[in-house]
mmCIF file of the N, C-alpha and C atoms, coordinates in Angstrom:
data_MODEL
# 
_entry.id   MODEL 
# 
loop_
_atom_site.group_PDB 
_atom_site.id 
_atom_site.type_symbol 
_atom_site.label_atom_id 
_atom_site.label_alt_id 
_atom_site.label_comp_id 
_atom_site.label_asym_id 
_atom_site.label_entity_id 
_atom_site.label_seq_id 
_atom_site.pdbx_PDB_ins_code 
_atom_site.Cartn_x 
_atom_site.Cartn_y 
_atom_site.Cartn_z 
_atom_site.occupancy 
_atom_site.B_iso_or_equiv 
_atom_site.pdbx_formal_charge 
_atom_site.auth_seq_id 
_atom_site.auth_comp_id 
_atom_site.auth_asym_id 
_atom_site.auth_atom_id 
_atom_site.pdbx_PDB_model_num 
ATOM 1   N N  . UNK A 1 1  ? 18.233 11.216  -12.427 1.00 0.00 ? 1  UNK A N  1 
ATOM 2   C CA . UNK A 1 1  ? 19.415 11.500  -11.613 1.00 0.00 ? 1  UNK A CA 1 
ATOM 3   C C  . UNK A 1 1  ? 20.598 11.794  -12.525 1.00 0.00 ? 1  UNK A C  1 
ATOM 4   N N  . UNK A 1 2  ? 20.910 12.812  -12.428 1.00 0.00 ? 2  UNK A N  1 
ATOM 5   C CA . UNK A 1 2  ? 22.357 13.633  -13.381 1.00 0.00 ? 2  UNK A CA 1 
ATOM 6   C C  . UNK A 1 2  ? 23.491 13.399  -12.487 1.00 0.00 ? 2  UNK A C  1 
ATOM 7   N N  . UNK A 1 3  ? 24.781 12.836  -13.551 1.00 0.00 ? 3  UNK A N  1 
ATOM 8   C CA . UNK A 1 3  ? 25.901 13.069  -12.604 1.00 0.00 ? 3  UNK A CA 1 
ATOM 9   C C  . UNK A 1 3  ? 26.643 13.392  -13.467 1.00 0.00 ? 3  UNK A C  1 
ATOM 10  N N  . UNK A 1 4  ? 27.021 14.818  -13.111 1.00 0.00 ? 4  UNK A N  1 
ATOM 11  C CA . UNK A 1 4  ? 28.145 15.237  -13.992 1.00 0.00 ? 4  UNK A CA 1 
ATOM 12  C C  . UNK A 1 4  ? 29.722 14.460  -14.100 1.00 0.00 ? 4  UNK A C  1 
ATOM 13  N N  . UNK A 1 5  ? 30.773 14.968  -14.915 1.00 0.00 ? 5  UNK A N  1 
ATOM 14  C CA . UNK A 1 5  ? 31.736 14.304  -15.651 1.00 0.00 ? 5  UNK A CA 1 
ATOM 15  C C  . UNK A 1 5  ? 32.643 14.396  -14.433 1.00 0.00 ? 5  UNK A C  1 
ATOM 16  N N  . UNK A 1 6  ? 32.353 15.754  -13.638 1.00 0.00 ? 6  UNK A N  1 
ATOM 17  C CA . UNK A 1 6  ? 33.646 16.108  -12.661 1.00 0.00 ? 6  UNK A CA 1 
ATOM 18  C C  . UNK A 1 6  ? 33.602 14.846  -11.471 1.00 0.00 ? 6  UNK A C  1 
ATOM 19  N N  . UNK A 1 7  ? 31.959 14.034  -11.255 1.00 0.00 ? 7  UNK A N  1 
ATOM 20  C CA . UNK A 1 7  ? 31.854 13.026  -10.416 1.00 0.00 ? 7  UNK A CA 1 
ATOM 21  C C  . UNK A 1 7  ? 33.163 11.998  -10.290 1.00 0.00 ? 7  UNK A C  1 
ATOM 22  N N  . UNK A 1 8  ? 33.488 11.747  -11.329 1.00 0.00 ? 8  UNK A N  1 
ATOM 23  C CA . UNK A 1 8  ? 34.499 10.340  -12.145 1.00 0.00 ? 8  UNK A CA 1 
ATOM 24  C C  . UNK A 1 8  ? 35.590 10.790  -11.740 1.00 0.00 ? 8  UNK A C  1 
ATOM 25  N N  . UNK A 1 9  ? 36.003 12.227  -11.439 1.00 0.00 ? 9  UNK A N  1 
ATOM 26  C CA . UNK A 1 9  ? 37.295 12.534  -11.278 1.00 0.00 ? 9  UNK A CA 1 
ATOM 27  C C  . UNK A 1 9  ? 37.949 11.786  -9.924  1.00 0.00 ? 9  UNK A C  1 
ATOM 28  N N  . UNK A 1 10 ? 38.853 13.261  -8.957  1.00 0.00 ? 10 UNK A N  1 
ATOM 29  C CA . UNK A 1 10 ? 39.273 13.010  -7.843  1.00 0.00 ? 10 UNK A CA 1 
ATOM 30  C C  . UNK A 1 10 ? 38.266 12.870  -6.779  1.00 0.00 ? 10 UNK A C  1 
ATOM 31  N N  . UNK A 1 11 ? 37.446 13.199  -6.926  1.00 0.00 ? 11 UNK A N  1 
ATOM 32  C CA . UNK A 1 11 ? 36.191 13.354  -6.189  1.00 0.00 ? 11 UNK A CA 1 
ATOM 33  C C  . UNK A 1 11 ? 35.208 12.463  -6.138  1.00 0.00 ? 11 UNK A C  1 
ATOM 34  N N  . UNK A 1 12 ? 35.447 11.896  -7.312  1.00 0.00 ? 12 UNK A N  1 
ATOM 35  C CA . UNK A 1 12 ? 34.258 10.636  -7.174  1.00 0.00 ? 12 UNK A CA 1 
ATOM 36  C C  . UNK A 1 12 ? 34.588 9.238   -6.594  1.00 0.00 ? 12 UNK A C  1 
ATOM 37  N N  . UNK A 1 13 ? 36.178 9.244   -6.332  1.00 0.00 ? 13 UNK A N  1 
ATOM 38  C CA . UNK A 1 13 ? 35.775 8.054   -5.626  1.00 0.00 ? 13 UNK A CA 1 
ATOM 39  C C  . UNK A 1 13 ? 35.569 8.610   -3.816  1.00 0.00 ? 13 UNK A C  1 
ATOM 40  N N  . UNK A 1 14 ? 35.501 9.562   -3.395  1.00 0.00 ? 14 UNK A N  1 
ATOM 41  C CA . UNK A 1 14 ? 35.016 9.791   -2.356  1.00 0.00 ? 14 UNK A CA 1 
ATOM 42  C C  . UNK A 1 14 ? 33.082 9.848   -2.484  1.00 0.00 ? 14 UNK A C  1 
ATOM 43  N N  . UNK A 1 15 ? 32.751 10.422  -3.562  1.00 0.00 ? 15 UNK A N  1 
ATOM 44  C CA . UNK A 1 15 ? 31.390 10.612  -3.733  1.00 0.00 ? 15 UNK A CA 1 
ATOM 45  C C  . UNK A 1 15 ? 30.715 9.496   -3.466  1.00 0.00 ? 15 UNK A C  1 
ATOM 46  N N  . UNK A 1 16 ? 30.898 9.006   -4.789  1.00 0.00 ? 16 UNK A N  1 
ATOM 47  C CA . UNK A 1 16 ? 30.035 7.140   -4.458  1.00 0.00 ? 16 UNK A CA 1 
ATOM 48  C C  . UNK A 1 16 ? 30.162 6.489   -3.395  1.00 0.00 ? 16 UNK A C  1 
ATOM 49  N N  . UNK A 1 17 ? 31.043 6.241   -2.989  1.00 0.00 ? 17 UNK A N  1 
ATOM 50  C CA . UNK A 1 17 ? 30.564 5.422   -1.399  1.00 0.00 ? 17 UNK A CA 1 
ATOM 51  C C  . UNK A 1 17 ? 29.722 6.416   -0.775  1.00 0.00 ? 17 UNK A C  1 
ATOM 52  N N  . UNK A 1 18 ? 29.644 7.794   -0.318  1.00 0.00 ? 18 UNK A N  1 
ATOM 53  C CA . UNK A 1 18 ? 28.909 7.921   0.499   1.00 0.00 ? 18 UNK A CA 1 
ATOM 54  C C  . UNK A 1 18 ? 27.614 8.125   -0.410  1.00 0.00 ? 18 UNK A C  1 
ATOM 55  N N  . UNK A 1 19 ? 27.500 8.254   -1.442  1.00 0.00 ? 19 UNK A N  1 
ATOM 56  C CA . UNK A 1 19 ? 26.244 8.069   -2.275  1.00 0.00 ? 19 UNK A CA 1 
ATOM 57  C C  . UNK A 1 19 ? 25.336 6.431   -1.962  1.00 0.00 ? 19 UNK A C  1 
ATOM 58  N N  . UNK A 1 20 ? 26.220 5.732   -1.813  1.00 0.00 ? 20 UNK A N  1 
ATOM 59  C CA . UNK A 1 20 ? 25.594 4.519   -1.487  1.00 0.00 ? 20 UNK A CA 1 
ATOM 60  C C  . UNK A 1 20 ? 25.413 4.252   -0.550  1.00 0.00 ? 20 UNK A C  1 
ATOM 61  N N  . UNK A 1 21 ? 26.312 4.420   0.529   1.00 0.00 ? 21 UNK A N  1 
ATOM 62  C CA . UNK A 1 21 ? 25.540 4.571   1.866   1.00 0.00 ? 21 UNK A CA 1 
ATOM 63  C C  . UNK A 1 21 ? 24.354 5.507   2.534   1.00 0.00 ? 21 UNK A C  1 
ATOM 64  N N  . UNK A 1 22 ? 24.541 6.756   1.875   1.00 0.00 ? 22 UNK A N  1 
ATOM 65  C CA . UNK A 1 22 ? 23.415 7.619   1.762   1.00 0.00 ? 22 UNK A CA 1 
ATOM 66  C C  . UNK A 1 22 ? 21.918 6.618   1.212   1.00 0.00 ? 22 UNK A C  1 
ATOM 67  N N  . UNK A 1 23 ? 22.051 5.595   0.073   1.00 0.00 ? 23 UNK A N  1 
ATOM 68  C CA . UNK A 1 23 ? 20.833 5.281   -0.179  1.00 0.00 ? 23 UNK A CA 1 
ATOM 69  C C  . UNK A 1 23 ? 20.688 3.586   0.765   1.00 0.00 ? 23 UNK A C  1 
ATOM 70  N N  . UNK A 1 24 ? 21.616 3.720   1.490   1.00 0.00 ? 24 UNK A N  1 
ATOM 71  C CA . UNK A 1 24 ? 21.780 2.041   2.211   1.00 0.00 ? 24 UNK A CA 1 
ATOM 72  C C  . UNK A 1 24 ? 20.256 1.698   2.855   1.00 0.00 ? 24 UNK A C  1 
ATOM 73  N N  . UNK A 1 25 ? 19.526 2.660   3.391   1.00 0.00 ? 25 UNK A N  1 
ATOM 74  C CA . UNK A 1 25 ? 18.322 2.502   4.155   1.00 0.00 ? 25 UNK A CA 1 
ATOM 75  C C  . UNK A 1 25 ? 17.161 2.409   3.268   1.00 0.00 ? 25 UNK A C  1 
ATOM 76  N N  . UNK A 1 26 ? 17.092 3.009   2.113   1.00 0.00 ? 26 UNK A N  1 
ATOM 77  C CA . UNK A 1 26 ? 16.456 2.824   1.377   1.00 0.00 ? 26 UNK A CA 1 
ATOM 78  C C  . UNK A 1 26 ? 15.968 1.610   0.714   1.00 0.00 ? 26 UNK A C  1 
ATOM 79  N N  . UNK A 1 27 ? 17.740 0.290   0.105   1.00 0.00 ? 27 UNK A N  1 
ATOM 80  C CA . UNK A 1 27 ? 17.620 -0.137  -0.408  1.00 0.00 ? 27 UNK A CA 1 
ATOM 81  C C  . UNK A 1 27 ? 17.250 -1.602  0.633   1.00 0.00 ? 27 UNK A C  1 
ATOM 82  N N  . UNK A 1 28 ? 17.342 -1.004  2.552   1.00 0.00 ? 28 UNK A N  1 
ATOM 83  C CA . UNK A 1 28 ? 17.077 -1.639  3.296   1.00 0.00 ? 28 UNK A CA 1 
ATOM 84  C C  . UNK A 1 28 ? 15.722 -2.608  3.577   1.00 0.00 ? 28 UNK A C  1 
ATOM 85  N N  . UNK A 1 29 ? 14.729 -0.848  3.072   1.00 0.00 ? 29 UNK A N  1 
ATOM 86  C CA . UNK A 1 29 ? 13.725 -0.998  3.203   1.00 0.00 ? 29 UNK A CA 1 
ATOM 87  C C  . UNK A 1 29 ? 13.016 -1.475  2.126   1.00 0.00 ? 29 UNK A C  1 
ATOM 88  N N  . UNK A 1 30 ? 13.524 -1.445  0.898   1.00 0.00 ? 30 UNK A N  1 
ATOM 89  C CA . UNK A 1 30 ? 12.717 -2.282  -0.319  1.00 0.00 ? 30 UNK A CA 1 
ATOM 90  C C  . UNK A 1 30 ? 13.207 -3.570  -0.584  1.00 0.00 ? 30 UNK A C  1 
ATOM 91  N N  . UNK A 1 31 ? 13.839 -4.580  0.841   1.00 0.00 ? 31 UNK A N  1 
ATOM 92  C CA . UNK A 1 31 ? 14.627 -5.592  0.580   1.00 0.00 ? 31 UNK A CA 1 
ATOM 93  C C  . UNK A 1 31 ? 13.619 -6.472  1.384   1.00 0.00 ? 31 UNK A C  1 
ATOM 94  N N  . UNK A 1 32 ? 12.776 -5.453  3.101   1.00 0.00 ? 32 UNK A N  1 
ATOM 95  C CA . UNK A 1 32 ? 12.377 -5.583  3.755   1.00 0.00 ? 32 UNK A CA 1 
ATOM 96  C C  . UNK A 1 32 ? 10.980 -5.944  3.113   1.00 0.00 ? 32 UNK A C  1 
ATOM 97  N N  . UNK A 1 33 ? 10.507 -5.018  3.008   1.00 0.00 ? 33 UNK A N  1 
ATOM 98  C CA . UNK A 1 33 ? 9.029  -4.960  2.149   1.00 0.00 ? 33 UNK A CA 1 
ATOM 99  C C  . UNK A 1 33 ? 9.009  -6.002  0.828   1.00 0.00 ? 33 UNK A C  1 
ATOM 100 N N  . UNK A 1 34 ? 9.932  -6.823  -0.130  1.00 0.00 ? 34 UNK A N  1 
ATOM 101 C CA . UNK A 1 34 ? 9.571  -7.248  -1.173  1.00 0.00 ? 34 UNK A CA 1 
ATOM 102 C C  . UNK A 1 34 ? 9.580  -9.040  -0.354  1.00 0.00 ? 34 UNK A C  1 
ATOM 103 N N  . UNK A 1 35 ? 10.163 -9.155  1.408   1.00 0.00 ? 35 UNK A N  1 
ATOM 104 C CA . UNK A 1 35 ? 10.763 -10.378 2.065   1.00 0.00 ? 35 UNK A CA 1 
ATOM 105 C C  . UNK A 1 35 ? 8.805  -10.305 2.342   1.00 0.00 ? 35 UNK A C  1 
ATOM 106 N N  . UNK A 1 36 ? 8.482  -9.132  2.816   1.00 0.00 ? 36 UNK A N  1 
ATOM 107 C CA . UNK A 1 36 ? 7.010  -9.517  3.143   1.00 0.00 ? 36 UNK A CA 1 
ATOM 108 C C  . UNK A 1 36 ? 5.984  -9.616  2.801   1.00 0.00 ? 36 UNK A C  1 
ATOM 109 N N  . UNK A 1 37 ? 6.089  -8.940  1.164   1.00 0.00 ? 37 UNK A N  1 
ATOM 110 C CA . UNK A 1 37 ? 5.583  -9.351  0.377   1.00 0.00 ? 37 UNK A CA 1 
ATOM 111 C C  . UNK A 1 37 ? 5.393  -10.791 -0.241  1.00 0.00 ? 37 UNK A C  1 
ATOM 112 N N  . UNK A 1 38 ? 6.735  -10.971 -0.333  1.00 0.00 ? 38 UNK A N  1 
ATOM 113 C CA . UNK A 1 38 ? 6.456  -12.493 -0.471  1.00 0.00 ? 38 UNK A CA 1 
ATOM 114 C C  . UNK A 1 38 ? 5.778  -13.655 0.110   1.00 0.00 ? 38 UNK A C  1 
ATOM 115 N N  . UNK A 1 39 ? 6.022  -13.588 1.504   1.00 0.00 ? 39 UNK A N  1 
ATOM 116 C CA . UNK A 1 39 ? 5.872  -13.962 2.497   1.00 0.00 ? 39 UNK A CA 1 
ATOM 117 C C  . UNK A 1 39 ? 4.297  -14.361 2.254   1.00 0.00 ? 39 UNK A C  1 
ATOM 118 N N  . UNK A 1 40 ? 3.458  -12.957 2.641   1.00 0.00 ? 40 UNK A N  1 
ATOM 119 C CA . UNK A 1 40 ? 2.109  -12.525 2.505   1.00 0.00 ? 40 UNK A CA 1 
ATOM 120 C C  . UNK A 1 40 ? 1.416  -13.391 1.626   1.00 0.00 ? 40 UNK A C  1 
ATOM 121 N N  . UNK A 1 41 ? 2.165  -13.659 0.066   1.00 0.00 ? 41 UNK A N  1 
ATOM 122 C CA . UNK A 1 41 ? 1.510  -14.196 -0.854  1.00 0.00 ? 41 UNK A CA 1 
ATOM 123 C C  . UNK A 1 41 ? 1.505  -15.792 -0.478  1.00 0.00 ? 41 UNK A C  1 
ATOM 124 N N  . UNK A 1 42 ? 2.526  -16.361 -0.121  1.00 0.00 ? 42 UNK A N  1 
ATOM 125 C CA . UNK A 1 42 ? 3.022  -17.457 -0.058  1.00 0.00 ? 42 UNK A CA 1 
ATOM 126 C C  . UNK A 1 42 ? 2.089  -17.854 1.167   1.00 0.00 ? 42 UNK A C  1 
ATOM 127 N N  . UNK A 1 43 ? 1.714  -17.315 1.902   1.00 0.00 ? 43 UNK A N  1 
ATOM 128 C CA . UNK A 1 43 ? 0.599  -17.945 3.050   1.00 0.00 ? 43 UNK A CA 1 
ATOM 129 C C  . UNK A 1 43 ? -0.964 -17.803 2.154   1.00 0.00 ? 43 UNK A C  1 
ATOM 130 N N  . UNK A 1 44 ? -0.855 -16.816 1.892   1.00 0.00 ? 44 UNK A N  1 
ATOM 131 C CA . UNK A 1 44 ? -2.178 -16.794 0.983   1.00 0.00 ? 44 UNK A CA 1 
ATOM 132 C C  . UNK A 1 44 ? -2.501 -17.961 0.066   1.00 0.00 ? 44 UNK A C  1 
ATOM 133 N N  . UNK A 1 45 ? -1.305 -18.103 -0.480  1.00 0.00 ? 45 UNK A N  1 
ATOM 134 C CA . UNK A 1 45 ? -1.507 -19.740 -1.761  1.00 0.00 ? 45 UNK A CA 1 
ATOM 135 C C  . UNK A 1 45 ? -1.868 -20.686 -0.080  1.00 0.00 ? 45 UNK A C  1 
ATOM 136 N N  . UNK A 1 46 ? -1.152 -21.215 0.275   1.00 0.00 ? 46 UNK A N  1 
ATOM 137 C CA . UNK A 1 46 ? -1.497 -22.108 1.525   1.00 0.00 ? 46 UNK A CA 1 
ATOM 138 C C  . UNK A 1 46 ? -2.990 -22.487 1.932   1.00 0.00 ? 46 UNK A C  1 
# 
């Protein structure tokens, strides 16, 4: 992932937030999946 220099400028603090909300579902879903992962294992030891 490249981010050019012009990012940092006037523009980047508009960029990044929606860059991060852009990946909000993402980081939703690997928060989701590592809760059931765990989960999974932790009945398995049981």
């Amino acid at each position: 992932m490249v981010i050019g220099s012009q990012t940092f400028g006037s523009t980047g603090k508009r960029y990044i937030p929606t860059l991060i909300i852009a990946s909000m579902p993402f980081i939703a879903m690997a928060i989701v999946f590592m809760i059931l992962e765990y989960y999974h294992r932790e009945r398995n030891l049981v």
